[in-house]
N, C-alpha and C positions, 0 to 999 in steps of 0.2 A: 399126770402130776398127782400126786398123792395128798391126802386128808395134809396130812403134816405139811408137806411143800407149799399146798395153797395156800392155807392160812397163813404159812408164813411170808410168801409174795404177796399175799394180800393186806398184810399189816407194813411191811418195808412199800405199797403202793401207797395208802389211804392213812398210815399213821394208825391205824387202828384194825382192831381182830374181827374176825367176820361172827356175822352171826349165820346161824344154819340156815335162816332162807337164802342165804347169802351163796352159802358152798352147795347147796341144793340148785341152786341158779345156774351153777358155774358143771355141775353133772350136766345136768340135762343140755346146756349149750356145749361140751364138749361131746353128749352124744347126738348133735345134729338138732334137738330141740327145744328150738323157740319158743318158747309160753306165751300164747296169745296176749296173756292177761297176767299182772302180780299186781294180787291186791293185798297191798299191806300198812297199817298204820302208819298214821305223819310221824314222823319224826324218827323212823327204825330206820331211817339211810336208802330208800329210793333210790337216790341217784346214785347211788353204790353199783347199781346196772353195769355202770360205765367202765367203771373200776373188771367187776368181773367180767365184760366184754373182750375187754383187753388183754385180761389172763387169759381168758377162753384161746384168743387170737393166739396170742404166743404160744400155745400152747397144741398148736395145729388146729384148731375146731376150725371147721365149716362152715363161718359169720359172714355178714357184710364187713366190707371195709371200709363201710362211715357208719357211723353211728348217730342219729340226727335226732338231739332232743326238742321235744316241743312242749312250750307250757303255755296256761292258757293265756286267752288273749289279754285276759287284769293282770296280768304280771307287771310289777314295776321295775322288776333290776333284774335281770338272769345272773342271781350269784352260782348258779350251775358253771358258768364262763370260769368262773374262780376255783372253782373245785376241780374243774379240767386240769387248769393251769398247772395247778398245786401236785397233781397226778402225773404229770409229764416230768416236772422235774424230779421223781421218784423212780421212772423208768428204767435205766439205769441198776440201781439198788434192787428194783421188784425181779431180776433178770430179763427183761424185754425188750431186744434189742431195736425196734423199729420207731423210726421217728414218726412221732404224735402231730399233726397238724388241727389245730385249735380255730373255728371260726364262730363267731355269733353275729347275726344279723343288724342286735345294734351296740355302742358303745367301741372302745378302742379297738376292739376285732371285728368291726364290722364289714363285711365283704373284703376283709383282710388276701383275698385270693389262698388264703394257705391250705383249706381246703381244694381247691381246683389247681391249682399250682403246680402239682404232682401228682395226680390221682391214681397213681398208683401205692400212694402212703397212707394208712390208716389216717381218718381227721374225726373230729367230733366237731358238728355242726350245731350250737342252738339257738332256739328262735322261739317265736310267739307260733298259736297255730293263723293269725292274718301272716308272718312272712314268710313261713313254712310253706303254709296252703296256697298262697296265691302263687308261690313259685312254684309249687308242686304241677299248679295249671295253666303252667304257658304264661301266667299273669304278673309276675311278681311285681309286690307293689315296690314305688319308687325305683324302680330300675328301666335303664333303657329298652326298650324293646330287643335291642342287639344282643342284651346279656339274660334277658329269658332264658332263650333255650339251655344255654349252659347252666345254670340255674335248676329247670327241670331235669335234666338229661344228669346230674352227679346227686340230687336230690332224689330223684324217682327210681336209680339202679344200683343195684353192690353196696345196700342202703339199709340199714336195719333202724324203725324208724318209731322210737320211744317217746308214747303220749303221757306225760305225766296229767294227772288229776282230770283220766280221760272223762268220769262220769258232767265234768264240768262243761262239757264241747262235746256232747253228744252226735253234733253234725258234724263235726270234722270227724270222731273216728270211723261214723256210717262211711263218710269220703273215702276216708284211707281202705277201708275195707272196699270199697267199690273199685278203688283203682287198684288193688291188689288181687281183685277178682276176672276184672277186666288183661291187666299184665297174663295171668294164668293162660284166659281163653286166646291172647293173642302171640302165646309160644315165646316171652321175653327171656332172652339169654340169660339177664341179670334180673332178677323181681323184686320189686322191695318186699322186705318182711317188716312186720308192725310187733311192737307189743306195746299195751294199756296198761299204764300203771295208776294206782289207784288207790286212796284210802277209804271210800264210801262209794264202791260200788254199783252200778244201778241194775245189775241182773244177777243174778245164782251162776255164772256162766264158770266152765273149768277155767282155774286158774291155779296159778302158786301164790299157796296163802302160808300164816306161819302154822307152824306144827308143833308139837307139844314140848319139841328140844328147843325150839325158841323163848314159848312164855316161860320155861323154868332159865333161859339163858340169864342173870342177873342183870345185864344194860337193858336187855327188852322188860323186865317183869319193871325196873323201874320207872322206865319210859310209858310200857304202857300203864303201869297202874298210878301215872303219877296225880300228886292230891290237886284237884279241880274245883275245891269246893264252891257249891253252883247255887245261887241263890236268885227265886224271883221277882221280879218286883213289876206291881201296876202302874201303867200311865195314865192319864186321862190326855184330852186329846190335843192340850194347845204345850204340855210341858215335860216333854219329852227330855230336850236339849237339857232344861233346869234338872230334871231329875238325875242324868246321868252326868253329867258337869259336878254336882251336888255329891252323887255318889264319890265319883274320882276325886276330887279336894280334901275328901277325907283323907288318902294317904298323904297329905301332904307333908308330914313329920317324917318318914317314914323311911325316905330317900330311894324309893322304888322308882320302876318302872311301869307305868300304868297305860295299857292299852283301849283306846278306845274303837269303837265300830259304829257305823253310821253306814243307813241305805242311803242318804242322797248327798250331794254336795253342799246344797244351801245347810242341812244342819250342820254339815262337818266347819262348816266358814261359823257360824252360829258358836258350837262347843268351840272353836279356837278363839273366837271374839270372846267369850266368859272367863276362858281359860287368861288370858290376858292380861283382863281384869284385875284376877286374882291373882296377877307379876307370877304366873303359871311359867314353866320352862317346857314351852309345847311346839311341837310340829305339825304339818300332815300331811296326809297322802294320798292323793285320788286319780283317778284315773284322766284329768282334762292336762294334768301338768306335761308339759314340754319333755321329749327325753330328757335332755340338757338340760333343766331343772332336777328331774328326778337324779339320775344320775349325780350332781354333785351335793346332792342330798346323803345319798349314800356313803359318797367317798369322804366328805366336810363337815356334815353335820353332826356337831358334838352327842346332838338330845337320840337324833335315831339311831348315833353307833351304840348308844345303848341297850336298844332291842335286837343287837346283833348277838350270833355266841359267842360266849370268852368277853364279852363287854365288861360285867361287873359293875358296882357302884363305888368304885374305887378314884375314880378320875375327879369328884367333886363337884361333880355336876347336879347334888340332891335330889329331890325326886323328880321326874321326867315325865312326858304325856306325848305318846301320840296318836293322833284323829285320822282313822283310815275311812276311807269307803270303803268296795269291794275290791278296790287295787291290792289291798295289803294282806287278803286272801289268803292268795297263790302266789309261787314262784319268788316268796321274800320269807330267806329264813329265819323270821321274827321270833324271839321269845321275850314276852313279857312277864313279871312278877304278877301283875295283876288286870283283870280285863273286867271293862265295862259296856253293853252295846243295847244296840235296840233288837228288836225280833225281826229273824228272817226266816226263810223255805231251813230245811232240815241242813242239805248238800252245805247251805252256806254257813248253818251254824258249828259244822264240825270243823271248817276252816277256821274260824275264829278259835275255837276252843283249841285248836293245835297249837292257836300262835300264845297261849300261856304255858309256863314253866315246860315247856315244849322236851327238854331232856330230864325234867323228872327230879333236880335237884333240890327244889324246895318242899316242904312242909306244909307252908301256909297260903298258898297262893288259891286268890279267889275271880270267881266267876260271875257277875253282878248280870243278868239278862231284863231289861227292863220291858215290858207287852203291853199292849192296851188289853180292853177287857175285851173277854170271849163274844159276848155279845155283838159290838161294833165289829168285831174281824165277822162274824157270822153273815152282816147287815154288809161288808164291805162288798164290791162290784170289781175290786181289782181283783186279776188274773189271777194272783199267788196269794190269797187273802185266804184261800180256806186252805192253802197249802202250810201255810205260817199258822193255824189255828191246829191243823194236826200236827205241828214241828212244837208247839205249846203244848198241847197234850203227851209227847213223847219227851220233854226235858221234865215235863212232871213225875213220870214214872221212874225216872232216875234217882229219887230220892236224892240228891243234892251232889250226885258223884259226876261230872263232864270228863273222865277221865277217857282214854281212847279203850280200854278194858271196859265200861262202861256204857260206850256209846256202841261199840260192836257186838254186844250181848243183847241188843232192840232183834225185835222180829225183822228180817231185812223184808218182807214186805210190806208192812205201817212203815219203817223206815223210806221207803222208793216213797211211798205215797205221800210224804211231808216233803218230797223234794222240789225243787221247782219246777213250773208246769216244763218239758219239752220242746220246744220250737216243731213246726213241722219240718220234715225232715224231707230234704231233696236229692233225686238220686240221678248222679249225671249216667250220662249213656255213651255209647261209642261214637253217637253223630257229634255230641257236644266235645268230646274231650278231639276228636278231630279239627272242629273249630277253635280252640282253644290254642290247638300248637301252631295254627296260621297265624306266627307272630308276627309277619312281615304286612297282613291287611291291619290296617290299625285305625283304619275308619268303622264304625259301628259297621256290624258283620249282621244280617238277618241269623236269628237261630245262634249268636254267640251272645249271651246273657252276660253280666259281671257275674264273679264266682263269689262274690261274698257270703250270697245266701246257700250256697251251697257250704262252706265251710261255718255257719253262725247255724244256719236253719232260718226259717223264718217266721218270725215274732211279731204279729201285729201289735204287742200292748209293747214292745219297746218301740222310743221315738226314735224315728231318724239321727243320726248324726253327724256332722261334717269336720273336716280337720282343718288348721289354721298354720301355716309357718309365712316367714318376713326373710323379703330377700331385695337386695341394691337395685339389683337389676331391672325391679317391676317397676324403679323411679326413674331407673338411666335410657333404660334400651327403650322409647317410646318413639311413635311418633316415623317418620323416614326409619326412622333406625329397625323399628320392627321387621320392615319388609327386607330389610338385608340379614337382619338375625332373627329370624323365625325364634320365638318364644319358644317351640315344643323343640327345637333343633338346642336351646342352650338347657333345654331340662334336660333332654337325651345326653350332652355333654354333661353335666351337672347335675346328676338327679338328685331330689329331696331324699335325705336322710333322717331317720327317726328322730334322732336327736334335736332334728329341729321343727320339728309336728305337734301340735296339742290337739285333742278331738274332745269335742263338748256336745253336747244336742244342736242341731242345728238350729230351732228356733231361738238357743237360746244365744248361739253367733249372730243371729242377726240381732235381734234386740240389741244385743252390746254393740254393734254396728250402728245402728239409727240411734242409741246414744251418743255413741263420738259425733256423727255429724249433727244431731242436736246442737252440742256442745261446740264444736269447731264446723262451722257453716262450708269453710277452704276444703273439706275435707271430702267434698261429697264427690268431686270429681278425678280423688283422687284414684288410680289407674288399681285393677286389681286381676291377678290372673287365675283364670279356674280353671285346675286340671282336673278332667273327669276320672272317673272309677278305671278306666283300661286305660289310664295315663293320654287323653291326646287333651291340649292345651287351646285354653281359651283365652287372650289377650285383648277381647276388645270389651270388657266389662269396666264399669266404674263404681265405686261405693254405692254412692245415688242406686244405681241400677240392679244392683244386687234386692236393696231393701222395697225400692217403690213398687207397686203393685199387691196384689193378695200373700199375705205369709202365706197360706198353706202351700201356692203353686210354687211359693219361694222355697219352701222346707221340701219339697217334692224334688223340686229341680237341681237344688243344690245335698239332696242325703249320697254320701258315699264321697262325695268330691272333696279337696282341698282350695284352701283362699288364700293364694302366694299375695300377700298383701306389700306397701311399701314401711318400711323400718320408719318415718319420718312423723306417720301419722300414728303409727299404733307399737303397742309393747306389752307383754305380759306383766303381771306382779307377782312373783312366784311364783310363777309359770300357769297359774291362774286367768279362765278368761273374767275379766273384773272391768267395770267401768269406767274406776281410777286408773286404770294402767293404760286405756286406750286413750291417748291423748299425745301432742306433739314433746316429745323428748330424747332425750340422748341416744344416736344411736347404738349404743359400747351396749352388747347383752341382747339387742334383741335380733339382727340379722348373726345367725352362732353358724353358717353355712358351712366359715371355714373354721369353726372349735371341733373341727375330728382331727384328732391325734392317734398314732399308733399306738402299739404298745410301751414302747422308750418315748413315748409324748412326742413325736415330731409330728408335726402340719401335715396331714398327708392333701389337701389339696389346700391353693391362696388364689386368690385375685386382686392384681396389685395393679394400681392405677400408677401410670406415667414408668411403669419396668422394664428396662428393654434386657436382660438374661433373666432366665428362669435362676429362682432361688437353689441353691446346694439339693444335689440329689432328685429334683423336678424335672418335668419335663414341660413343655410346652402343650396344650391342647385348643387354645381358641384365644385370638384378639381381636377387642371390640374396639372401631374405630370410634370416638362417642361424637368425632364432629365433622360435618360433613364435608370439607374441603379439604382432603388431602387429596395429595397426588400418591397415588397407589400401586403405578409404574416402578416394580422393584428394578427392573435393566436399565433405567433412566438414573445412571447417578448422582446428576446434579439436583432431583427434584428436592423441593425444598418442604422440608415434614412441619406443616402445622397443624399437627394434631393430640390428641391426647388419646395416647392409648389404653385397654385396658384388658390385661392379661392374664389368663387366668393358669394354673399350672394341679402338675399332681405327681405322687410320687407314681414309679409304673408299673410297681404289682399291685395297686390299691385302683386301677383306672374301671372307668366305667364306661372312657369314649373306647372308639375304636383299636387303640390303646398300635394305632397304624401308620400316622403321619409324624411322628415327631420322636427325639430322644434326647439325651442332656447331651449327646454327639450324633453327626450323623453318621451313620452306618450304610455300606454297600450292601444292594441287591444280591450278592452275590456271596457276602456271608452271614449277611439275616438268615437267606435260604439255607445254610449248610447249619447254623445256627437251630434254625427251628425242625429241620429233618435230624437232629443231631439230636434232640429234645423230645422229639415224637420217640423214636428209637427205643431212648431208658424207658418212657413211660411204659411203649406197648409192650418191651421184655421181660416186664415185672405182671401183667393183666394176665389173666386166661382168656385170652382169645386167638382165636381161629388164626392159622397162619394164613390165609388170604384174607383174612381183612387186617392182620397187621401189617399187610406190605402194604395194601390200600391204603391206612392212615400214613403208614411212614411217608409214602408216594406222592400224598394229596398234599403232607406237611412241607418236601423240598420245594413241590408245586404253585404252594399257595399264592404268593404274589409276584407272579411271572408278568403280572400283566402289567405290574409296576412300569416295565418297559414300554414306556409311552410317554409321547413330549409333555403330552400333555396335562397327564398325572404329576411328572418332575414338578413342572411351573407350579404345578398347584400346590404344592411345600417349598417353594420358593428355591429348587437348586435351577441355576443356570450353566452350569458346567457339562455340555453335552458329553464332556469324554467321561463324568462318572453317575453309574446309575449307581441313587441311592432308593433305601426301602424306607430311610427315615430321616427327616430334618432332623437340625439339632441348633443350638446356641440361638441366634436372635435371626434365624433363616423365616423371610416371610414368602406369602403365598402371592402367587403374583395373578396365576388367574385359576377360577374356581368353575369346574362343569360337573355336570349330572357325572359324569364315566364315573364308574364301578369299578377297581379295578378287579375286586372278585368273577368277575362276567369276562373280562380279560382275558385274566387268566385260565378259563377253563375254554375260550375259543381259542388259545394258543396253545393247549395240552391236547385238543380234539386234533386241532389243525397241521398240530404239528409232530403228531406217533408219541409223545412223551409219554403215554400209557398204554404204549405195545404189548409189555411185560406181563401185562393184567389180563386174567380172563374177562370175559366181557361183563358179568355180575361184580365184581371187584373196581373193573373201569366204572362203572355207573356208581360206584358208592364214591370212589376218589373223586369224581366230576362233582358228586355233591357235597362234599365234604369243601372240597375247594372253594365251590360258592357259597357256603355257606357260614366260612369261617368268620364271617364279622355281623352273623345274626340275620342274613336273607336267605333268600332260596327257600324259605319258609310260609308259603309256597313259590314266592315269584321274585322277580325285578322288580318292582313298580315301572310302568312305562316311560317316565321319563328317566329311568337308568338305563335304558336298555339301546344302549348307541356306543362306537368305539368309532371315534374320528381315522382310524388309521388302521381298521379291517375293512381293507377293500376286498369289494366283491363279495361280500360273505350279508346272511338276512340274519343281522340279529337278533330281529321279534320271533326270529322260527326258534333260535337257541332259547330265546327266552321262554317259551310253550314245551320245548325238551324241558326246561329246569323246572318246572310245574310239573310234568307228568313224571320224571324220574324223583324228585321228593316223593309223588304219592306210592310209586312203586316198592319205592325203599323203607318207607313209613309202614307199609303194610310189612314188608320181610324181617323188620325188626323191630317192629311195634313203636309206638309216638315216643316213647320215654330213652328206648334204646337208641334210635336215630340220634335224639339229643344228646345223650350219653357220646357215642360216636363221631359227632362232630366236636363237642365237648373236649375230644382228647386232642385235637388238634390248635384248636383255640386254647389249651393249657399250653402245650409246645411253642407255640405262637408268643403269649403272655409272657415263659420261662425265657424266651431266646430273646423278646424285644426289654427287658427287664434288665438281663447281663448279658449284651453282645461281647462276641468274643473279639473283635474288633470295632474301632472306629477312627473317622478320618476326618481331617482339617479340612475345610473347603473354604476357599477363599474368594470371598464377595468383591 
């Protein structure tokens, strides 16, 4: 494609003309290279990567075929998700004929499958680097163990994997480079490739920076030189809040946009309580709020659509205020009229300075930075105190300009030295990331660590922290009931999604804790679940029990975990953890489990008390009987139901369960299977891979659930009709009896047993044996022992096949290294997903 051609599929993509680092991006990826690193000022289009990724792609270059952005972990809204969006429906016009699959980790596309779905179709994935990185290691958070590996396996291969504002998360890009280092020495088929994007830098290292056709380009010379004017001012030490409060009221005439920046939370609550006051038109924004708060902040809030681009102060809303911590950094395309804040490390003060007249339109936009005096930062003991005292020294030499011309004209090494201090930095190894992908042990593992500190670093002057969401269930399912629904069995169906998580310092959850039962005495006993850091669930805590004893051993015990609390006792206030809001109230806002909507806003999962059909377009995945005397005998017609059920549903490319037992119909064994080998097919003939291992995936996909055939699998989705095997319940079919059997384990003793993988050389067989068992997230290493039984293979020692399926993962894992395995079973579990999703049949079965 030529100068001319680009540019102009690049303005018919993005709505707009590239600039030359832009088409300089777009060479070098069509000659094969990736730029470790682009470091170029906020606000010149970054995420423009994407844009040019996709022309690269069409255009034949040699890319991955996901593109997976990561921002950091303060991010409060990925409008990146938005800009995708906006890009796909251009596709078309840019000439590119491939459909775009759009996923983000949280909000309306969250774990939307449309990335995995088809993995053979270009997708853009984005995320924070916790949902990024802990999927990257086997961990991801909030997700079933089952759906890890697929998770690392489309994340970790044929992945080209874009850190924006990488100098921010120092320890995740060490990671990414470590397991890109690792992929290499272990011969990976597909390897991720990484590039760091960046506007402040932390090394001189080669990268694509702009070049001299850029700053004469007219959008960049306005952008970067735009007017910052930066002015200092002293605080003394108790009047911080007043001072910068004091400042901003000033525009009050004026009908702007006035940004403010605050290091902690308690002052950001402080400047909105002044703001108030002053019948101010304020918001804010900090990193403890609820997705589901943040989020409809975004989409609803009058005051912050004004710091979006294209806002304007046209809508009547006069002038505007809003109070960020460091959430409103990164990853929010803010542009304020005018910004007010306190002093921080260097890295953090150029993010604030980006989020003012951010494209360079205005004239008179100013920059208010309030410091205490040199002296007291000199005397301070905190970590970053002498790094904020050389980040004051370096806005002094500015002579009053914060412009991004301005700030990239500093020496870049005084500039590193005002940044904030590093985390140590940890480097995983080959034993770790081996432990890691054994997602099937899920009890604390000797030698598997959480990965947090691997992906943050580790920080001794930051306090611990823990997260907080509210669900029904921690009030219903107690008591008898627990030991029939294992608590970690309904999070695995159900796993917490972002949108319903706030995370605060941990000490400072418990204190609001031991207020509420201060305050309400009833409350001490009431039930609270705590899931640790590798997801396994703890159900036998109470409020009392959390708080009584030593805080520290409590803030020890509880940093990294969340507290599934009950909706009855506790609620957020603006998604704020706050003292007022933890008290007995309404439950409408605070259990949001089932406020995830797709993209056209449909429910993608409900749980509906006393429902006997799954809602339009649902499926069925779990009901809980909540009272103990029913007759449960489904072959028993006459028995009589006094119960109350309670049912939970989802739609079936959005599932997180096994996505195995159920459908809005049931469907036959016998065209699920042609169904999902039908599905494996498109996928593998569109991959470059190996023709023996595309017959293995196709082979392992017709194969996968052969083992269905079993009575006693039937019973256990409730069909009684011996003359038809089904693969999936459907309508209001219940489960009559429920055992350990696998039918994964099943079915690869009846494909051994019975030549169905004659066809295959013997390295081929071994990958389709595992692929089979491992299509719903085990085999990774093992059964667990109590799966490891088939009521109806006689004569056969199934703990011996179970020790085969240990030693053939590890064999396989080494031939295709930990990420490619995953990748590889990964295509099958898409197949699986696409066929159980739209059966090409299904049938009436009558009760």
């Amino acid at each position: 494609m030529m100068k001319r051609m680009f540019d102009e599929a690049f303005a018919a993509l993005t709505g707009n003309g590239p600039f030359p680092w832009q088409r300089a991006l777009y060479e070098r990826l069509l000659a094969g290279d990736i730029p470790s690193s682009c470091d170029i000022p906020t606000g010149l289009g970054k995420t423009s990567v994407i844009a040019v990724w996709l022309l690269a792609r069409s255009a034949g270059a040699s890319v991955p075929r996901r593109l997976v952005y990561v921002v950091n972990r303060r991010t409060v809204v990925d409008q990146t998700t938005d800009e995708v969006a906006r890009l796909r429906e251009n596709l078309v016009q840019a000439g590119i004929q491939e459909t775009l699959a759009i996923s983000t980790l949280r909000g309306q596309m969250a774990d939307n499958r449309a990335w995995s779905a088809d993995p053979s179709h270009p997708a853009v994935i984005c995320g924070t680097v916790d949902m990024i990185g802990s999927r990257l290691l086997f961990s991801g958070y909030r997700i079933g163990f089952r759906a890890r590996p697929l998770h690392a396996g489309f994340l970790g291969q044929d992945a080209l994997l874009v850190h924006d504002e990488a100098h921010l998360e120092p320890a995740f890009q060490h990671l990414i480079e470590t397991i890109q280092v690792e992929q290499r020495r272990q011969g990976d088929r597909w390897p991720l490739r990484i590039m760091a994007l960046t506007a402040t830098p932390r090394s001189g290292a080669e990268a694509l920076r702009l070049g001299a056709e850029d700053i004469a380009h007219p959008v960049v010379a306005r952008r970067f030189r735009a007017v910052k004017k930066l002015t200092l001012h002293p605080h003394g030490d108790k009047d911080l809040v007043e001072k910068i409060v004091g400042q901003a009221l000033r525009y009050t005439p004026s009908g702007r946009a006035v940004l403010i920046f605050l290091r902690t939370v308690e002052d950001v609550a402080s400047a909105v309580s002044r703001l108030r006051k002053a019948d101010a038109k304020v918001q804010q924004l900090t990193g403890t709020m609820r997705g589901f708060e943040r989020d409809r902040l975004v989409a609803e809030d009058p005051v912050f659509r004004r710091f979006l681009p294209g806002s304007g102060a046209t809508d009547g809303t006069g002038t505007v205020y809003l109070v960020c911590t460091s959430a409103g950094e990164v990853g929010v395309n803010l542009s304020a009229d005018h910004l007010a804040c306190d002093l921080s490390t260097f890295d953090s003060m150029a993010q604030r300075f980006g989020r003012v007249n951010r494209f360079g339109d205005r004239t008179d936009s100013e920059v208010h930075v309030f410091h205490p005096d040199p002296a007291s930062l000199e005397a301070d003991k905190a970590r970053d105190a002498q790094r904020r005292l050389e980040t004051l020294a370096l806005l002094r030499t500015l002579d009053g300009d914060a412009s991004p011309a301005a700030l990239s004209s500093l020496d870049p090494k005084t500039r590193q030295a005002a940044f904030a201090p590093e985390p140590q930095l940890l480097t995983a190894s080959d034993i770790l990331f081996d432990a890691w992908a054994m997602t099937t042990i899920r009890d604390a593992l000797p030698g598997r660590p959480p990965v947090a500190p691997y992906l943050h670093g580790v920080a001794e002057w930051e306090p611990p922290t823990t997260h907080v969401a509210w669900r029904e269930e921690v009030d219903l399912v107690t008591g008898d009931l627990l030991a029939r629904y294992p608590a970690q069995d309904l999070i695995d169906d159900y796993p917490l999604k972002p949108h319903e998580v706030l995370t605060d310092r941990t000490l400072r959850i418990l204190d609001m804790l031991a207020g509420l039962v201060d305050k309400h005495p009833e409350a001490r006993h009431a039930p609270v679940w705590v899931v640790s850091a590798n997801g396994r669930v703890d159900a036998e805590y109470t409020l009392a029990a959390l708080i009584n004893g030593d805080r520290k051993t409590n803030e020890a015990n509880l940093a990294g975990c969340t507290l599934l609390l009950p909706p009855k006792y506790c609620g957020p206030v603006g998604g704020l953890l706050s003292l007022e809001g933890w008290m007995p109230a309404s439950r409408d806002g605070i259990d949001v489990a089932d406020a995830w909507r797709d993209e056209s806003g449909r429910p993608i999962r409900r749980r509906l008390l006393g429902e006997s059909r799954p809602p339009a377009g649902m499926r069925l995945i779990r009901t809980l009987v909540l009272e103990d005397n029913e007759q449960i005998d489904g072959e028993d017609e006459g028995a009589e139901e006094r119960t109350q059920r309670w049912s939970w549903y989802e739609l079936p490319l959005r599932a997180d369960d096994e996505g195995s037992r159920s459908a809005e119909k049931p469907v036959l064994l016998e065209v699920h299977s042609a169904d999902v080998e039908r599905a494996a097919r498109h996928i593998v003939e569109r991959l470059p891979l190996a023709p023996d291992v595309k017959r293995a995936v196709v082979l392992a996909a017709k194969l996968h659930d052969i083992g269905k055939n079993r009575r006693v699998w039937q019973r256990s989705i409730g069909n009684t009709d011996r003359a038809r095997i089904l693969a999936k319940s459907g309508g209001s079919m219940r489960p009559i009896d429920i055992t350990p059997y696998r039918h994964e384990l099943g079915s690869i003793l009846d494909a051994e047993r019975d030549g169905l993988l004659a066809e295959l050389a013997p390295e081929e067989r071994e990958l389709a044996l595992h692929l089979i068992a491992a299509h719903h997230g085990r085999a990774r290493p093992h059964f667990p022992p109590e799966e490891q039984l088939d009521p109806e293979a006689k004569g056969l020692d199934v703990r011996e096949v179970g020790v085969r399926v240990m030693t053939r993962f590890a064999a396989l894992q080494k031939r295709f290294g930990r990420w490619g395995l995953a990748y590889l079973e990964s295509l099958v579990r898409a197949a699986d997903y696409a066929a159980s999703a739209r059966p090409s049949q299904v049938v009436e079965v009558e009760r």
